[in-house]
C-alpha positions in Angstrom: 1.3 127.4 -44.9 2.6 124.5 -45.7 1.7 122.4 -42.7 -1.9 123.9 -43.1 -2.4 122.6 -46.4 -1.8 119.1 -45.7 -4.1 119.2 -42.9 -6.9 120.4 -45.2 -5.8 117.8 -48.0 -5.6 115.2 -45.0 -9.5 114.9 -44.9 -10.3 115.6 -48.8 -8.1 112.3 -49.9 -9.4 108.8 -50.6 -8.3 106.5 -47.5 -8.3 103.5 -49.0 -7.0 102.6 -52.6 -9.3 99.0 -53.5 -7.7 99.0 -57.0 -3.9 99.2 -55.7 -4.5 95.4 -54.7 -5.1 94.5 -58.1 -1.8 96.7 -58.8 -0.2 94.2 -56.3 -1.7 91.6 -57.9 0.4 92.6 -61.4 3.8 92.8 -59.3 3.5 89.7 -58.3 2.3 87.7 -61.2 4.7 89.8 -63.7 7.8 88.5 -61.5 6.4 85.1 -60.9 6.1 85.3 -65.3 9.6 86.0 -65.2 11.1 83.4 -62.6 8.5 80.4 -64.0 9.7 81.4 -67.3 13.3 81.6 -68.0 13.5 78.2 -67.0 11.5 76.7 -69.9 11.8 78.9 -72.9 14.2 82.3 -74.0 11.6 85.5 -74.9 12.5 88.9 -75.4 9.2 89.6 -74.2 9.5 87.6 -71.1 11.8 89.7 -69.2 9.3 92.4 -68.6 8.3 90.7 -65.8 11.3 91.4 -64.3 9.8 95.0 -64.1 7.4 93.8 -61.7 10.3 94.5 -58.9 9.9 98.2 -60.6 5.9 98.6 -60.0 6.3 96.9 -56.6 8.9 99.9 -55.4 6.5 102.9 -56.9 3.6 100.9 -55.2 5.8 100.8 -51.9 6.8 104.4 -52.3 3.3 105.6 -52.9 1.4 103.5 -49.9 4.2 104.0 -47.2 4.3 107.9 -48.1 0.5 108.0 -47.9 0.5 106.5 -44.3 3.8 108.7 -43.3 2.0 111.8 -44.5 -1.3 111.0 -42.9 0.6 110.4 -39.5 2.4 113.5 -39.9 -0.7 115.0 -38.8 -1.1 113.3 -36.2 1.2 112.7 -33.0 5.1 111.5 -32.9 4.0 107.9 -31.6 2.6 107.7 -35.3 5.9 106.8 -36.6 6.7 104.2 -33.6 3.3 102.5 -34.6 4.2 103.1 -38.2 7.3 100.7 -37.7 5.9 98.6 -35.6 3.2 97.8 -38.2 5.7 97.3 -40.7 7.9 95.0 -38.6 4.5 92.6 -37.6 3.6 92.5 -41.5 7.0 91.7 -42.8 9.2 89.6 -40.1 7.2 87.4 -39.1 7.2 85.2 -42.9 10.6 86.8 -43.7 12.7 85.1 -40.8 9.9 82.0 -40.3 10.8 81.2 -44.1 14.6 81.6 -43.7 14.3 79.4 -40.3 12.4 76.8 -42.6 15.2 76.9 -45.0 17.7 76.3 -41.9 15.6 73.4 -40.9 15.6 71.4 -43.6 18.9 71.7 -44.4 19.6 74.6 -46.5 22.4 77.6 -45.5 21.8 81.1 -45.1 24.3 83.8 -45.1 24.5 86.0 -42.1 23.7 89.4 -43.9 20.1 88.0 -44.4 19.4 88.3 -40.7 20.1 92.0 -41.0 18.5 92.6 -44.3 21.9 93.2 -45.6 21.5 90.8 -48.6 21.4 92.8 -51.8 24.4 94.7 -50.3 26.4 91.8 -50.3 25.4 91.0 -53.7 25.7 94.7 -54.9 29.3 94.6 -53.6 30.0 90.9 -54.2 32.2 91.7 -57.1 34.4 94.4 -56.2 35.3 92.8 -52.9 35.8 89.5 -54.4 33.1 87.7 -52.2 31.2 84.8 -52.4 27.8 84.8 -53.4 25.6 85.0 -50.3 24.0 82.0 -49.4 20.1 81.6 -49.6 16.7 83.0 -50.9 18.8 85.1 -53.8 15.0 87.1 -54.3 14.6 88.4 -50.9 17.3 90.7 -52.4 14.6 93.4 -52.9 12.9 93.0 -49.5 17.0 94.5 -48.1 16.4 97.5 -50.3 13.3 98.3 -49.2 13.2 97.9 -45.3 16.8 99.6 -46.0 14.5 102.6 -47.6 12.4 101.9 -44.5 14.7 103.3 -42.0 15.5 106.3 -43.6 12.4 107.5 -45.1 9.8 108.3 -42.5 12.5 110.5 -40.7 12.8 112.3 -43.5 9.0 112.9 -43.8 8.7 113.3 -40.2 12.1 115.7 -39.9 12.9 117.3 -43.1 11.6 120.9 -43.6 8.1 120.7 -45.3 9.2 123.6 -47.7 11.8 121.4 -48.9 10.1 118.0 -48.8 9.0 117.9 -52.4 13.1 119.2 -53.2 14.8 116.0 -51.1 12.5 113.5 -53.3 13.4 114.7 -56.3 17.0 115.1 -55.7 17.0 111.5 -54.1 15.4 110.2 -57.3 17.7 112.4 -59.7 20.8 111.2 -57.2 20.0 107.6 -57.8 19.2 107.5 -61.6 22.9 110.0 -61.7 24.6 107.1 -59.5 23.6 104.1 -62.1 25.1 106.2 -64.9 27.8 106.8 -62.9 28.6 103.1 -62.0 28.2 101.7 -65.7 31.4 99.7 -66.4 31.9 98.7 -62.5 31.7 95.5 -60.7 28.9 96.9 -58.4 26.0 95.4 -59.2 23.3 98.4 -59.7 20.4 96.3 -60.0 20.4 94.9 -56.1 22.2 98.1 -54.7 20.1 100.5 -52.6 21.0 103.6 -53.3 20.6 102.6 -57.9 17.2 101.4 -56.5 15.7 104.2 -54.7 14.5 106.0 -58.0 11.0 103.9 -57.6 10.2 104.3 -54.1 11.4 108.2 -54.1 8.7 108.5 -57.4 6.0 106.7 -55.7 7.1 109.0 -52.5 6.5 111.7 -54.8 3.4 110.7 -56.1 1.7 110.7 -52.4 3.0 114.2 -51.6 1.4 115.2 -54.8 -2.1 113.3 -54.6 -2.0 115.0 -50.7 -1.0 118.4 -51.6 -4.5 117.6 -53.9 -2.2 118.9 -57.2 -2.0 115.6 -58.7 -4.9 115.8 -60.7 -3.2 118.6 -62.7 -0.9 116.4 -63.8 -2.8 114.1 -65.8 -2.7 114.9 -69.3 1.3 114.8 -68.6 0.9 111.2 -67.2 -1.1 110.0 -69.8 1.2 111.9 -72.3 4.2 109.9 -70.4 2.6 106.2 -70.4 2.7 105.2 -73.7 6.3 107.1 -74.1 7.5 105.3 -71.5 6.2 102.1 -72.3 7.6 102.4 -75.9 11.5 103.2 -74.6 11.0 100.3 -72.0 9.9 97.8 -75.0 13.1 98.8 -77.0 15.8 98.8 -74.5 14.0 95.8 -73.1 14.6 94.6 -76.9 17.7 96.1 -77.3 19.8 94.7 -74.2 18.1 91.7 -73.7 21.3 89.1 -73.8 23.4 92.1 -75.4 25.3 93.6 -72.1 24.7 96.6 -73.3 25.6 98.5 -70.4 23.6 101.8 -70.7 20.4 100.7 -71.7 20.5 97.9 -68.7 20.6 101.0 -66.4 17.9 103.1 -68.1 15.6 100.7 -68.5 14.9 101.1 -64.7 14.4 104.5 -65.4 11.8 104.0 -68.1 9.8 101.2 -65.7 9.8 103.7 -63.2 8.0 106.5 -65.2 5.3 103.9 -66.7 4.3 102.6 -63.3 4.2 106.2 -62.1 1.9 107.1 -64.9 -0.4 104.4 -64.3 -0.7 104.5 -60.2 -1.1 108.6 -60.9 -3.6 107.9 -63.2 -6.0 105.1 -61.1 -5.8 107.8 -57.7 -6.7 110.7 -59.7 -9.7 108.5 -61.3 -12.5 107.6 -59.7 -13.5 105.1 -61.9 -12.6 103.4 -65.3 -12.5 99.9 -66.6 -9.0 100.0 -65.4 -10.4 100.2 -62.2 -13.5 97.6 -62.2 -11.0 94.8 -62.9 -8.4 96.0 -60.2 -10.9 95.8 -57.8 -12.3 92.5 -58.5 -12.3 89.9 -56.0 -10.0 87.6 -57.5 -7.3 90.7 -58.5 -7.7 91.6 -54.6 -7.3 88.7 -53.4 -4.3 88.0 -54.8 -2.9 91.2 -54.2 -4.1 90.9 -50.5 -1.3 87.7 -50.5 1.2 88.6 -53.0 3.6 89.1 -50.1 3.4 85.4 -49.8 3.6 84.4 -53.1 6.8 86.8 -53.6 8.5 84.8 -50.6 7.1 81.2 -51.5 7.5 80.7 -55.2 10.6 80.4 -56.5 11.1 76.9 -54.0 7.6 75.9 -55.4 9.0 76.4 -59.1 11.8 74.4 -58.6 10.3 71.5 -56.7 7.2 71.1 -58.1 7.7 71.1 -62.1 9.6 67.6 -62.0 6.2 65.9 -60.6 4.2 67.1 -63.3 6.4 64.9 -65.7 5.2 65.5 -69.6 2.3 68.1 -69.2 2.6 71.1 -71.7 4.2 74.4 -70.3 1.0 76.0 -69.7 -0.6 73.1 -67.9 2.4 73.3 -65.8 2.3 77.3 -65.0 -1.4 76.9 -64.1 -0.8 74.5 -61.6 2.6 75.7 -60.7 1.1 79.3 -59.5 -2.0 78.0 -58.3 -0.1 75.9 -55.7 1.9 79.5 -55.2 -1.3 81.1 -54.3 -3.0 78.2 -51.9 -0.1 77.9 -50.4 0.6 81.6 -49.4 -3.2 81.9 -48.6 -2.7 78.8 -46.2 0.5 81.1 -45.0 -1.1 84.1 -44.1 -4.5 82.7 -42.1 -2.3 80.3 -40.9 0.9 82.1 -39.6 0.9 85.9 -40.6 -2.7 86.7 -39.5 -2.2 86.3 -35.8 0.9 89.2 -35.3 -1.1 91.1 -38.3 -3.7 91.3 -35.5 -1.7 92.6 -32.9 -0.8 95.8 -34.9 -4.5 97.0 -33.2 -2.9 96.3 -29.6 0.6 97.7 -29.8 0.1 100.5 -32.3 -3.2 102.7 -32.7 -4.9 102.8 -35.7 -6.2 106.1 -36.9 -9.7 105.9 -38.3 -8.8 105.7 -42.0 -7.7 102.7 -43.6 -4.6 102.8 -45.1 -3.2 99.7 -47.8 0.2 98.7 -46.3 2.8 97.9 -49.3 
């Protein structure tokens, strides 16, 4: 019964989501905020773009469910050309950037080449390691090609009865696990398995919006916006410099549920004003190269500021992230476009378009 009703919902849901670029878009300028930030000036307020990390999982959890679900009604080679679509969108920028780092003089650790970084972080402390050496942000890209490799088999393999029961208890599991781990050396914010809350949510979300039920939901996600924006501003408030151990680890908790809110909310709406400036070009267009802008701009903020000598701190951020964008538009028509293009050679595209995360 199951399997019959995602084939009906396959053909009744929107293929494409324009105003999840713009969403994109948000991540990325909320944790470039953050990073150009703390450098220059202390702000309560400031670290809330560190919750950009946060959207950018339920966005990833949402889109890559969407795609997974979609292919579930299609052949088995759907989930070959599912990873290999991932692998030409991601690898190429990920190792060219750590190779550039290598060639100009910099060191990188040997659990970057696996994807292994936030691990080594995570665990850093109870094993009484060094710090691994390089990009120290590429921490989230290990937790989510780590979330990669497990979660299209469980789409794929899982009983579809029970689908909806394995997210849920994979999104209770790792919200139990930070709680569990308050007081210990492990650090939860880089570990996989006190991350997965946000990409099991956004997972959620897609089996939701495809089973066509979502919709139901929506007075209880706009009931759950402004609540969870509210507890977010005062633990936010609260543990900001504090160490407070237990509102650290909630606060993830509380990003998760605003950012599911507000992606549940734009797919079950066809339109709003929400909408018309998510979809404009310049939102999209950003979005469309946040993946580069992510990678690239922490070396631009710490190179570029000391050329700009006296300017005020806005006159610096201005130029500082428009650098950040030219330069990872320049990246992907320049370097990433080429092996994006061969995703339509080595894996077959189905005829609805689908926004990779």
């Amino acid at each position: 019964m199951l399997k019959n009703d995602l084939r009906l919902r396959a053909a009744t849901t929107r293929p494409y989501f324009p105003e999840l670029d713009g969403v994109r878009a948000i991540a990325a300028l909320m944790v470039m905020v953050f990073h150009f930030g703390q450098d220059w000036y202390s702000s309560k307020l400031l670290v809330f773009g560190q919750t950009g990390v946060d959207l950018f999982f339920v966005l990833s959890g949402f889109l890559i469910t969407t795609i997974l679900l979609r292919s579930r009604q299609g052949d088995w080679h759907e989930i070959r050309n599912f990873y290999i679509r991932r692998t030409l969108r991601i690898f190429p920028l990920y190792y060219g950037y750590l190779l550039g780092v290598c060639l100009l003089g910099g060191t990188v650790s040997l659990c970057y080449w696996g994807y292994l970084q936030n691990l080594a972080a995570a665990f850093g402390g109870p094993l009484h390691l060094a710090a691994p050496s390089g990009p120290a942000h590429f921490w989230s890209l290990g937790v989510e090609e780590q979330f990669y490799l497990v979660w299209p088999f469980l789409i794929l393999f899982w009983p579809r009865r029970w689908l909806a029961h394995a997210m849920w208890g994979m999104v209770v599991f790792s919200i139990l696990l930070r709680v569990a781990l308050i007081g210990s050396s492990v650090d939860t914010f880089r570990f996989t398995l006190t991350r997965l809350d946000g990409l099991g949510a956004g997972g959620l979300l897609a089996y939701y919006y495809f089973r066509g039920v979502l919709g139901r939901f929506k007075p209880l996600l706009m009931a759950l916006a402004p609540l969870a924006l509210l507890s977010l501003v005062v633990e936010k408030m609260a543990s900001h410099g504090t160490g407070v151990a237990w509102v650290e680890v909630m606060k993830y908790t509380s990003a998760t549920v605003l950012y599911v809110a507000l992606i549940g909310l734009l797919v079950t709406t066809e339109d709003s004003w929400m909408h018309r400036i998510l979809r404009t070009k310049p939102m999209r267009g950003i979005g469309g190269v946040s993946y580069g802008m992510y990678v690239y701009h922490p070396a631009i903020f710490m190179a570029l500021p000391g050329y700009l000598g006296g300017l005020p701190i806005l006159a610096k951020a201005a130029i500082c992230f428009a650098v950040v964008y030219l330069v990872a538009l320049a990246s992907f028509y320049g370097f990433e476009r080429p092996f994006v293009g061969l995703k339509a050679r080595l894996a077959s595209e189905k005829p609805f378009r689908a926004v990779t995360a």
